[in-house]
C-alpha positions as CSV (number, residue, x, y, z in Angstrom):
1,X,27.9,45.6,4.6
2,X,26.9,42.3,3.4
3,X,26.1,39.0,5.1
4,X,27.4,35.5,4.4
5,X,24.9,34.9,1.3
6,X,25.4,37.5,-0.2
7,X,28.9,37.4,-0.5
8,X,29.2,33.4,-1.9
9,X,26.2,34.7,-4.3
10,X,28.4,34.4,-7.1
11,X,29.2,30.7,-6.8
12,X,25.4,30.5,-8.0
13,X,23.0,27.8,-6.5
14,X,23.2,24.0,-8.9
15,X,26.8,24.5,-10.0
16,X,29.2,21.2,-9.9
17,X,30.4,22.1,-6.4
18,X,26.7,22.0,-5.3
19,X,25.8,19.0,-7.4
20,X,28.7,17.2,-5.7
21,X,28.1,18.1,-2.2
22,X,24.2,17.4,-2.3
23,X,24.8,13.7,-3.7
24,X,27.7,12.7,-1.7
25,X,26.2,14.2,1.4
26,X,22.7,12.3,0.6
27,X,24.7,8.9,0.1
28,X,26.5,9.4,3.4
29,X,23.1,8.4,4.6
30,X,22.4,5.5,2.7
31,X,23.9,3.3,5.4
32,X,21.5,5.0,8.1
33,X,18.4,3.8,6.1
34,X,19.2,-0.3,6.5
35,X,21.2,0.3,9.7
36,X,18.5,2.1,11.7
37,X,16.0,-0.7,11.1
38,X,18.1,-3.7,10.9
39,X,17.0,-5.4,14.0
40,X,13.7,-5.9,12.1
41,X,15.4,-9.0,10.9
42,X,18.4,-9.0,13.4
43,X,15.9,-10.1,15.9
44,X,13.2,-11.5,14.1
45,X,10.8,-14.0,15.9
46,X,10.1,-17.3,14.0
47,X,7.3,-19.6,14.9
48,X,8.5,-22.1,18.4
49,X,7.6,-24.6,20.2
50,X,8.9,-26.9,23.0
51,X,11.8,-29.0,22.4
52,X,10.7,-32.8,23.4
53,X,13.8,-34.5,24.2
54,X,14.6,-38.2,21.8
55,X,15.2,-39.5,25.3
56,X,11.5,-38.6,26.8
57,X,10.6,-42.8,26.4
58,X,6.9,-41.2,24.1
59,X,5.1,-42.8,21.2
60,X,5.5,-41.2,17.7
61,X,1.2,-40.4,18.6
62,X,2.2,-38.8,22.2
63,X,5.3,-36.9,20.8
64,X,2.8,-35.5,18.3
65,X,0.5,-34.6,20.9
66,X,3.1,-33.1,23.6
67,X,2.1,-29.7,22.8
68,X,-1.1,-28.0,23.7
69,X,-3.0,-25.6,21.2
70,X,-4.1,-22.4,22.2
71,X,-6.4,-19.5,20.8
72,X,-4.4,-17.3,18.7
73,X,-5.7,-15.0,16.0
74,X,-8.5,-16.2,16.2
75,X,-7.2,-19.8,15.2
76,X,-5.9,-22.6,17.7
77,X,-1.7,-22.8,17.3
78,X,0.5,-25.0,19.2
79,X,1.7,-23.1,22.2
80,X,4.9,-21.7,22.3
81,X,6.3,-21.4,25.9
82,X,4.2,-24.2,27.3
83,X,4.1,-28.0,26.9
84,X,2.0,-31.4,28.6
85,X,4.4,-32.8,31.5
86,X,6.5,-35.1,29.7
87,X,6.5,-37.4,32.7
88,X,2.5,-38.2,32.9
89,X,2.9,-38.3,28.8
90,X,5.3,-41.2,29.3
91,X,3.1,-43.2,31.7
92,X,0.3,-42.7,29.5
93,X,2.4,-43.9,26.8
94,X,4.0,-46.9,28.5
95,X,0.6,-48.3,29.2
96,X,0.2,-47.9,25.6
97,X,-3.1,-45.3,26.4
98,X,-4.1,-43.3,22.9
99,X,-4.3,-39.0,23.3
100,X,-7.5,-37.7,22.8
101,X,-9.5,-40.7,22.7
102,X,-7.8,-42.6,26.2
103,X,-6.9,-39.2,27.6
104,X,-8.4,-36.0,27.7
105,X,-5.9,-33.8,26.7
106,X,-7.2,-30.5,27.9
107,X,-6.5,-32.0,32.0
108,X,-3.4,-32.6,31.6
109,X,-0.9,-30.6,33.7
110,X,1.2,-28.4,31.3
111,X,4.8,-27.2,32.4
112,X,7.2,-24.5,30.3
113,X,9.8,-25.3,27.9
114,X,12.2,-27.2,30.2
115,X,14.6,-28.3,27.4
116,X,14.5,-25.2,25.2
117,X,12.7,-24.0,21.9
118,X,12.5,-25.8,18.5
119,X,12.2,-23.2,15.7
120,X,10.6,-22.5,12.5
121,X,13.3,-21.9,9.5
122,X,10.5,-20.9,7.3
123,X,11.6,-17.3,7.1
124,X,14.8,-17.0,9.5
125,X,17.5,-19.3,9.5
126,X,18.8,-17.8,12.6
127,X,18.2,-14.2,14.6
128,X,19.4,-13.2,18.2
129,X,16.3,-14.3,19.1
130,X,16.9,-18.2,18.2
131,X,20.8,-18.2,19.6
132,X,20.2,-16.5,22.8
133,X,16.4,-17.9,23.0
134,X,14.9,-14.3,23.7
135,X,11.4,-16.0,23.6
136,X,8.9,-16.3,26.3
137,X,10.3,-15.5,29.6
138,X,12.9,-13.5,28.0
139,X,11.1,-12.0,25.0
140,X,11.3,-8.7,26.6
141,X,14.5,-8.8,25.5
142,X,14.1,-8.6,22.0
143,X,12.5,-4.9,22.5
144,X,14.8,-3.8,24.6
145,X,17.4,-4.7,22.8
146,X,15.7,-2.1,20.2
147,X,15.1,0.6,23.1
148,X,18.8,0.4,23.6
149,X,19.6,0.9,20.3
150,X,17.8,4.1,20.7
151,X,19.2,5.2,23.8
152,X,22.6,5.1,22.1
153,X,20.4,7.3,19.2
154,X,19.0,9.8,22.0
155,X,22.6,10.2,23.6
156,X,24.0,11.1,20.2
157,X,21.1,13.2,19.5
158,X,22.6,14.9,23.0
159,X,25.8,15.2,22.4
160,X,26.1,15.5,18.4
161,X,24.7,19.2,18.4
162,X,27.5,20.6,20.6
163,X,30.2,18.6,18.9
164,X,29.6,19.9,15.8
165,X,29.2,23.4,16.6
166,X,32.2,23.1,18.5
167,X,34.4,20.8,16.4
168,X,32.9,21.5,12.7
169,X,30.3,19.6,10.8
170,X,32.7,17.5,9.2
171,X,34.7,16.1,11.8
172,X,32.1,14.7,13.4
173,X,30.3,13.6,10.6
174,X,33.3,11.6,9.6
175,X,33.9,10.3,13.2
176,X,30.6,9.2,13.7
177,X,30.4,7.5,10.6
178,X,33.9,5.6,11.7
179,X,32.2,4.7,15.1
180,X,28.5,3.4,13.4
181,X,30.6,1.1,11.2
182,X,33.5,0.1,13.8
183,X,31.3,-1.3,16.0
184,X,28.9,-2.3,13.5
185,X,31.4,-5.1,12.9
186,X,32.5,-5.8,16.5
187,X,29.1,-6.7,16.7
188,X,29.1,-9.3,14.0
189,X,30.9,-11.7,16.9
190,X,28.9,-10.9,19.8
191,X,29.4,-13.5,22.1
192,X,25.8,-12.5,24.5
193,X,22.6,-10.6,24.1
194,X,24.2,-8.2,26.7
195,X,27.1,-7.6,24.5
196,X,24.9,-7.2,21.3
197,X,22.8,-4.8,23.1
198,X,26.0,-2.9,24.6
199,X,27.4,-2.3,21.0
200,X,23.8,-1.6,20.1
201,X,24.1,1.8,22.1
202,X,27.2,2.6,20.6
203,X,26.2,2.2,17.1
204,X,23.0,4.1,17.6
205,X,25.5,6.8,18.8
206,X,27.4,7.0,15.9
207,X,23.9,6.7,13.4
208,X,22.4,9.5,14.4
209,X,25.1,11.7,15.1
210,X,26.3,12.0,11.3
211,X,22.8,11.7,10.3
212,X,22.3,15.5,11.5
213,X,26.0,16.5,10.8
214,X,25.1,15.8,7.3
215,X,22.1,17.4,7.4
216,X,23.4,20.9,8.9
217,X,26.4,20.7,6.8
218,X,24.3,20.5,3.8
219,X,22.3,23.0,4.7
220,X,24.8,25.1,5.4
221,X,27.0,24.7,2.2
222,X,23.9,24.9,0.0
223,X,21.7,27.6,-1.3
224,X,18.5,28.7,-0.6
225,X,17.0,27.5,-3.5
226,X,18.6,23.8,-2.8
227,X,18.3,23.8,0.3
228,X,14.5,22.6,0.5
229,X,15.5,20.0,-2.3
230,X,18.4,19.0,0.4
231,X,16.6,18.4,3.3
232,X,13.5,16.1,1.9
233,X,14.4,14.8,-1.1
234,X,17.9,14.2,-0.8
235,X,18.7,13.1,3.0
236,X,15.5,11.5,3.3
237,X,15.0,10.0,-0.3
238,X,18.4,8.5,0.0
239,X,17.6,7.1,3.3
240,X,14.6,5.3,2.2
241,X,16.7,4.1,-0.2
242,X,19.2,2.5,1.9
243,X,15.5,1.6,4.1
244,X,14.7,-0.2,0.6
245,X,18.2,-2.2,0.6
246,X,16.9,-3.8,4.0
247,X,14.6,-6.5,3.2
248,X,16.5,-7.0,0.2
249,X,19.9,-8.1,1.9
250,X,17.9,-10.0,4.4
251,X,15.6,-11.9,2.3
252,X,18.8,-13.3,0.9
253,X,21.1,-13.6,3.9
254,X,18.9,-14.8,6.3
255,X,21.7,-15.8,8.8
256,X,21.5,-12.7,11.6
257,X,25.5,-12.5,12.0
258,X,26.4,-12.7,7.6
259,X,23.4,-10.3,7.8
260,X,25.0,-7.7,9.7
261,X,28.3,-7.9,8.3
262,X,26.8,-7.1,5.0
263,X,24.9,-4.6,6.8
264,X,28.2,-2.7,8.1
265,X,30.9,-3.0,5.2
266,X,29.2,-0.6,2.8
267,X,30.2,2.1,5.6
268,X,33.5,1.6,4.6
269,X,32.9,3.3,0.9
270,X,32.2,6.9,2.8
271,X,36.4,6.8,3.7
272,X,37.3,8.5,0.2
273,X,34.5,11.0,1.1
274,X,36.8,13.0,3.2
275,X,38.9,14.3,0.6
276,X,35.4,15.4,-1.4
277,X,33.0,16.7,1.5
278,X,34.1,20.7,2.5
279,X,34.1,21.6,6.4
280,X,31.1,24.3,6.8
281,X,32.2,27.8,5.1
282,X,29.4,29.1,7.4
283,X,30.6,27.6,10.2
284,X,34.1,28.4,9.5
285,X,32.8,32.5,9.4
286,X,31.5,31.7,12.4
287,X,34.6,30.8,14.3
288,X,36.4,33.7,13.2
289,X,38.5,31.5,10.4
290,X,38.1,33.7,7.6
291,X,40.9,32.5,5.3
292,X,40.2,29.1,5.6
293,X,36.2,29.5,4.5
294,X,37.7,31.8,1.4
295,X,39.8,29.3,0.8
296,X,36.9,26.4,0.1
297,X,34.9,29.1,-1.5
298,X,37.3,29.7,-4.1
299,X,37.9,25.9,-4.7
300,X,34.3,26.0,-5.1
301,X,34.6,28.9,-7.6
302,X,36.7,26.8,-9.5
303,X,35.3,23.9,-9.6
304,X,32.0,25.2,-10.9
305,X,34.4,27.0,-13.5
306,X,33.5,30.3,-11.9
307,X,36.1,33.3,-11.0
308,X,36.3,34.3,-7.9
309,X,36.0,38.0,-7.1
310,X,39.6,39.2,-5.2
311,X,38.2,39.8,-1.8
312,X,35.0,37.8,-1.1
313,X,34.7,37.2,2.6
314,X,35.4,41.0,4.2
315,X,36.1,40.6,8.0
316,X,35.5,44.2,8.8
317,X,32.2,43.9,6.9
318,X,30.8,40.3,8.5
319,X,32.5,41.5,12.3
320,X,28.9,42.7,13.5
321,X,27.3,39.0,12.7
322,X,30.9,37.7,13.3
323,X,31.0,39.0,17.2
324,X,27.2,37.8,17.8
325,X,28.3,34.0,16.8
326,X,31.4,34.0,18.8
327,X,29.5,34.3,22.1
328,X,29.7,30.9,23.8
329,X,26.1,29.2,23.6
330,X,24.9,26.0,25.6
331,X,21.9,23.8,25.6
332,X,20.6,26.4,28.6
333,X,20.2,28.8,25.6
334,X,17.3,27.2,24.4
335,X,15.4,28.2,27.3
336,X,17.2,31.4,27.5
337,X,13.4,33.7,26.5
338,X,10.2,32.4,27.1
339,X,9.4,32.9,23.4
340,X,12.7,29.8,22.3
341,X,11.4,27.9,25.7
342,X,7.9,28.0,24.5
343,X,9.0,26.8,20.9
344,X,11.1,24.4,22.3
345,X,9.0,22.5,24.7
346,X,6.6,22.2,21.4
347,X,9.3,20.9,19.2
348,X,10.4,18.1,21.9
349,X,6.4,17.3,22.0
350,X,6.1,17.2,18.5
351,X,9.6,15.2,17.6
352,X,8.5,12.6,20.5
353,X,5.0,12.0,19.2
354,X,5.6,11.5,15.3
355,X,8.9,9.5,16.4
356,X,6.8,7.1,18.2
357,X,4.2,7.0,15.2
358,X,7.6,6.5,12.8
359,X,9.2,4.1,14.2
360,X,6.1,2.3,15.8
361,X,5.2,1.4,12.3
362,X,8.4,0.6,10.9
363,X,8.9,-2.0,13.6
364,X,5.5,-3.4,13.3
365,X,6.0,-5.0,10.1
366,X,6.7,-8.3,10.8
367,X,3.4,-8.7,12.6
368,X,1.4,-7.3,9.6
369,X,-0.3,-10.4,7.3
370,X,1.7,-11.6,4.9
371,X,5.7,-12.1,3.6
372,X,7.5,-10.1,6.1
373,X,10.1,-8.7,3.5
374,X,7.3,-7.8,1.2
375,X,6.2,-5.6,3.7
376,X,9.1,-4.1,4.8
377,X,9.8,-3.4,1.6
378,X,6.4,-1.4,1.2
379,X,6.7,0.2,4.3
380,X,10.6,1.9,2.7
381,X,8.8,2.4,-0.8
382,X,6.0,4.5,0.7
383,X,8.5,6.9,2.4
384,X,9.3,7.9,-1.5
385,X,6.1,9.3,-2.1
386,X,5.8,10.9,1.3
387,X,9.1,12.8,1.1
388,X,8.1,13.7,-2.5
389,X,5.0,15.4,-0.9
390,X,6.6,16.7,1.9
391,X,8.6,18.8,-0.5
392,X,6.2,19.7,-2.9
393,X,4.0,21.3,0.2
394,X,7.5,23.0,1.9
395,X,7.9,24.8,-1.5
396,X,4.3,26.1,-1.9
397,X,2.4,25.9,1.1
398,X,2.7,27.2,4.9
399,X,4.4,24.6,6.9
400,X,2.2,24.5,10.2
401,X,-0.7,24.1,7.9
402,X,1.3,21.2,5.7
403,X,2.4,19.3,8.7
404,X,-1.1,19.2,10.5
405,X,-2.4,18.4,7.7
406,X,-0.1,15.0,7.4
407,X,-0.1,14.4,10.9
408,X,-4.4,14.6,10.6
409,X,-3.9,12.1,7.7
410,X,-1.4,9.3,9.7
411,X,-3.5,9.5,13.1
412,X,-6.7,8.9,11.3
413,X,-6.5,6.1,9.0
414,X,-4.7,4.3,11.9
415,X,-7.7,5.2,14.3
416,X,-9.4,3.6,11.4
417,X,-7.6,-0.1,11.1
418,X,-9.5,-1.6,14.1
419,X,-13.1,-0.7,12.2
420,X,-12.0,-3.0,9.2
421,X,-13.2,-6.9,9.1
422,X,-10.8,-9.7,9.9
423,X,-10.8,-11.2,6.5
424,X,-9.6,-8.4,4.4
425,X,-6.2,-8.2,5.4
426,X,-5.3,-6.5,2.5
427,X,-7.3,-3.1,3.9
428,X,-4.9,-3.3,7.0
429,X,-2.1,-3.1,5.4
430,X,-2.9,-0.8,3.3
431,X,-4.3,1.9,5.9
432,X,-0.8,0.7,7.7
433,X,0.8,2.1,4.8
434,X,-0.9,5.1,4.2
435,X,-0.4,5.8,7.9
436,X,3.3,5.6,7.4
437,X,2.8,7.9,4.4
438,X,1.2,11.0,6.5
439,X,3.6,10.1,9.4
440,X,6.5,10.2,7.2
441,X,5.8,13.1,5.6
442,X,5.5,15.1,8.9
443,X,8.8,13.4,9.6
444,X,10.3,15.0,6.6
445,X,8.9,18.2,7.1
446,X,9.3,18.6,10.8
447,X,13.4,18.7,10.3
448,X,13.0,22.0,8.0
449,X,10.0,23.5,10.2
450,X,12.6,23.3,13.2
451,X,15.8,24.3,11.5
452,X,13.6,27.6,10.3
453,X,12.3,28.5,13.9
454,X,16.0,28.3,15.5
455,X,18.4,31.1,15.1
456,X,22.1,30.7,13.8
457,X,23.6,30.4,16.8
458,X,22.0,28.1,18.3
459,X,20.4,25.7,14.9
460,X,22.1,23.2,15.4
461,X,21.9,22.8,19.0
462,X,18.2,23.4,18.9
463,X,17.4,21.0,15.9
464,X,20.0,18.2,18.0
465,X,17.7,19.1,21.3
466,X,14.4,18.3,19.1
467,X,16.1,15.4,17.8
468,X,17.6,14.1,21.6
469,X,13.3,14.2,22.2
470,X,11.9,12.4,19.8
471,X,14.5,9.7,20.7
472,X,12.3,9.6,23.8
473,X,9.8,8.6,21.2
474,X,11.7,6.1,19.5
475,X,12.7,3.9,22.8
476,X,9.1,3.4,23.7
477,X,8.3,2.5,20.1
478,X,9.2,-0.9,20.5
479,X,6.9,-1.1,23.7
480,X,3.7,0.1,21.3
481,X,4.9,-3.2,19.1
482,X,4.8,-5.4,22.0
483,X,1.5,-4.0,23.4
484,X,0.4,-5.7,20.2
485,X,0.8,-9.4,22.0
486,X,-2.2,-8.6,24.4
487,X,-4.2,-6.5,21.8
488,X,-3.6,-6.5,18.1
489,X,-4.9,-2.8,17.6
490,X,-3.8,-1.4,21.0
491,X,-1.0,0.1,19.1
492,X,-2.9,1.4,16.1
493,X,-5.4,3.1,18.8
494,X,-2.7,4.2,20.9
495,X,-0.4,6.0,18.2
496,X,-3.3,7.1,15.9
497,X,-4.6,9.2,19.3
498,X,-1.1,10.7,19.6
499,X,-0.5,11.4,15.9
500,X,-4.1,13.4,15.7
501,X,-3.0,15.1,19.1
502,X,0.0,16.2,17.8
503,X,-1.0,17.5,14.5
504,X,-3.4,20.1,16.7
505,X,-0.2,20.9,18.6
506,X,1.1,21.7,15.1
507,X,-1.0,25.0,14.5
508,X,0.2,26.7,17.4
509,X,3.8,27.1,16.2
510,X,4.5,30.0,14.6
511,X,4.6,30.2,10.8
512,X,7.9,30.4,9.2
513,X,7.3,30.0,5.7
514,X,8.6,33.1,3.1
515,X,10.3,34.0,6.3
516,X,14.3,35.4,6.5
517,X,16.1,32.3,8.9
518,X,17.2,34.0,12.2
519,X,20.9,34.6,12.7
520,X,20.3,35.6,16.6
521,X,17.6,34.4,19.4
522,X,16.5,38.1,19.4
523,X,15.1,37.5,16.0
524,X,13.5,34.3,16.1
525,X,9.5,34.5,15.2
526,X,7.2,34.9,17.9
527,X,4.5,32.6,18.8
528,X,1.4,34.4,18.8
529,X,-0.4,34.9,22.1
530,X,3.1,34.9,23.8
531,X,3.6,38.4,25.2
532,X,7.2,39.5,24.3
533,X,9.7,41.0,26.6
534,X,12.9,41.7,25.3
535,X,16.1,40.5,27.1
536,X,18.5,42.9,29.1
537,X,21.3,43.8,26.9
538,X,19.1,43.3,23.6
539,X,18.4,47.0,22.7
540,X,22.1,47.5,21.1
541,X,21.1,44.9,19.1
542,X,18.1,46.0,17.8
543,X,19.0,49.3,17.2
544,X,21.7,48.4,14.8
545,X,19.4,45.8,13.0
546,X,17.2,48.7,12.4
547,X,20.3,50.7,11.2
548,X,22.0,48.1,9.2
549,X,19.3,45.7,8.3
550,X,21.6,44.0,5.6
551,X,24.0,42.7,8.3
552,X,20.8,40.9,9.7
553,X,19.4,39.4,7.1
554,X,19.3,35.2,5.9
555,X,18.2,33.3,3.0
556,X,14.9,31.1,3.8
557,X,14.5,27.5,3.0
């Protein structure tokens, strides 16, 4: 009696088939890399300033003079929600009184931007922020138009798991990729912020719903050997990739609307993918549909130039793993022994913390020192490195160990920005960067770790689940950004403490590396300490692993 692996073992592990999945599968996600973090420059905030009507009856010297200067970085910048009442400006003009020298400007009553905001075209020529003027009173706006984003990405995150187990990796990969780029391009003619942010939702939907259907289909369809090589290198490297394209589309297009559409149409080259891209043969064994998972395997045969042996997928020898996957499972499974409850309150800690450290960062760029695409563009060329890293220590080293160890890294040099003078700006942003590094890495890693802790049945569901948390993560992100208004290292301080927190949290999971992946919840790894009490109904089962160990046993990452 053999299990799944051992039966497609003949197909080998880098044949054309493989070759061909792993690449087209890893540029599925390209558009998820400059999609995700679009609204870096969707909403961008340019320099403003009070508009001072031609009508307002002032001297060239009193227009000049209109707006007051406040303390700002430590420098004095004309203020951008507040002007000098135009009315007592025209007196003093009228009677042809000189600012500054007639008039003390610092009495003067001030009142806000009555006639709207003039802004800087310096770096933006227009963002959502400068057509629906989300800018002082209503610059809350601008985050929360990010936070929604992420809703949409925490409801998929719900939702995606469950879909996929139920309807097959593919099809929802494929229908979530239509619904990220359909209303990708509805967006394009928003009419309102509150339309925008509505489509926002639905797009972060659709982003992160194919992100992981890609992920476990690859997984899936892949060997053990490729699988690692899968999971960080190829989803993630091809995502920093498409991170990469980001800046580079926006520092030419820097019209928000021209910017998105050229954002959205590359989704459109993933249609001929769904002739190319296999439905799950796992998944497919799963589901009872024998035939038709023998039927992809021999196209895979053939395509890697392989014959296939006459019977490969034996139904009378897969029915004990068969009749354990048909059982109906639901998100309430993942609490179903205190051993998958106790991992899985850890994973949704852990997946909200380094989300908020992730994303935090990413976001933050435009308020680092210096050309805003520049560093955007370091912030998705540092993710190379760390996802290089982040494979090299999944395929040699225990992960817990691995992950603190990245997570130790990110928290601490960010703990470390407020310590460094004012005047060397280049330190910042490179301790910014190197925080983004270990982040990152964990980031990377943290998708494997949890896929190896969650049984068969329920993998998908439980890495969706971990997925659906750190969304949690990603919505207050934008919040950490804004604290940076009040105080320019709040943020740093705030998710260095987390990131350090969370990378002690780390070595109290249980160690899955070298281990065989769990088909059932019966078989998951224990977390030490936790006192073990075996569910009613469990003892059939672990009698016949002990007969038939075979049946029971997975490939590891």
């Amino acid at each position: 009696m053999r299990d799944y692996d051992a039966a497609t073992a003949f197909l080998g592990e880098w044949g054309r088939f493989q070759r061909l999945v792993f690449f087209l599968l890893s540029a599925s996600i390209i558009p998820n890399g400059f999609n995700g973090l679009s609204i870096v420059f969707l909403a961008g905030t340019p320099e403003h300033w009070c508009v001072v009507p031609r009508g307002a009856n002032l001297s060239e010297e009193w227009r000049n003079a209109s707006i007051p200067l406040e303390l700002r970085d430590g420098q004095e910048a004309p203020s951008r929600c507040r002007r000098y009442r135009l009315a007592a400006l025209a007196n003093f003009s009228a009677l042809g009184l000189r600012p500054g020298s007639d008039v003390e400007l610092e009495g003067l009553e001030q009142e806000p931007c009555l006639d709207g905001w003039e802004y800087s075209r310096d770096v933006y020529r227009s963002t959502i922020v400068t057509e629906w003027n989300l800018v002082c009173a209503n610059d809350w706006k601008g985050p929360l138009s990010t936070s929604l984003f992420f809703v949409g990405v925490l409801l998929g995150s719900f939702i995606s798991g469950q879909l996929s187990d139920k309807f097959g990796r593919k099809n929802v990969l494929f229908a979530t990729l239509a619904m990220q780029t359909g209303f990708s391009f509805i967006q394009v003619f928003s009419t309102s912020w509150e339309m925008f942010s509505v489509l926002f939702v639905l797009v972060g939907m659709g982003q992160i719903s194919n992100y992981v259907a890609a992920f476990v289909l690859g997984t899936e369809i892949l060997g053990k050997s490729v699988r690692v090589l899968f999971c960080t290198l190829g989803v993630c490297i091809f995502y920093a990739f498409g991170y990469m394209l980001l800046p580079l589309f926006a520092f030419f297009i820097r019209d928000w609307r021209m910017l998105l559409l050229a954002l959205t149409l590359p989704g459109l080259l993933c249609i001929p993918l769904w002739w190319v891209i296999p439905e799950s043969p796992r998944w497919l064994v799963s589901q009872g549909r024998f035939q038709e998972a023998e039927d992809i395997i021999r196209k895979a045969a053939k395509t890697n130039g392989i014959t296939a042996p006459d019977i490969i997928l034996d139904p009378s020898e897969l029915q004990d793993v068969n009749s354990q996957k048909q059982q109906t499972y639901t998100i309430l499974d993942l609490m179903k022994t205190r051993n998958i409850l106790t991992i899985t309150i850890m994973s949704v800690l852990l997946w909200m913390i380094i989300s908020v450290g992730y994303f935090g960062l990413s976001l933050d760029t435009p308020n680092l020192h210096g050309d805003v695409y520049v560093n955007c563009f370091l912030s998705a060329v540092i993710e190379v490195p760390a996802y290089i890293i982040s494979w090299l220590l999944l395929r040699n080293l225990p992960r817990r160990y691995s992950m603190a160890a990245a997570l130790f890294l990110g928290g601490c040099v960010l703990l470390f920005i407020q310590l460094v003078p004012s005047h060397i700006r280049a330190l910042s942003i490179l301790l910014v960067m190197l925080g983004k590094f270990g982040i990152t890495s964990a980031f990377s890693m943290v998708y494997v770790y949890t896929a190896e802790l969650y049984p068969t049945v329920v993998r998908n569901m439980g890495v969706g689940a971990s997925s659906m948390a750190s969304r949690l993560g990603s919505i207050l992100s934008p919040y950490f950004v804004y604290l940076g208004a009040y105080d320019r290292f709040l943020p740093y301080i705030l998710m260095g403490s987390l990131t350090v927190l969370s990378g002690i949290l780390t070595l109290f999971l249980p160690e899955s590396y070298g281990m065989p992946l769990p088909d059932t919840i019966d078989q998951m790894l224990r977390v030490k300490g936790l006192e073990y009490r075996p569910p009613s109904g469990s003892t059939r089962d672990s009698k016949e692993e002990e007969e038939n160990p075979e049946i029971f046993k997975s490939t590891a990452f």
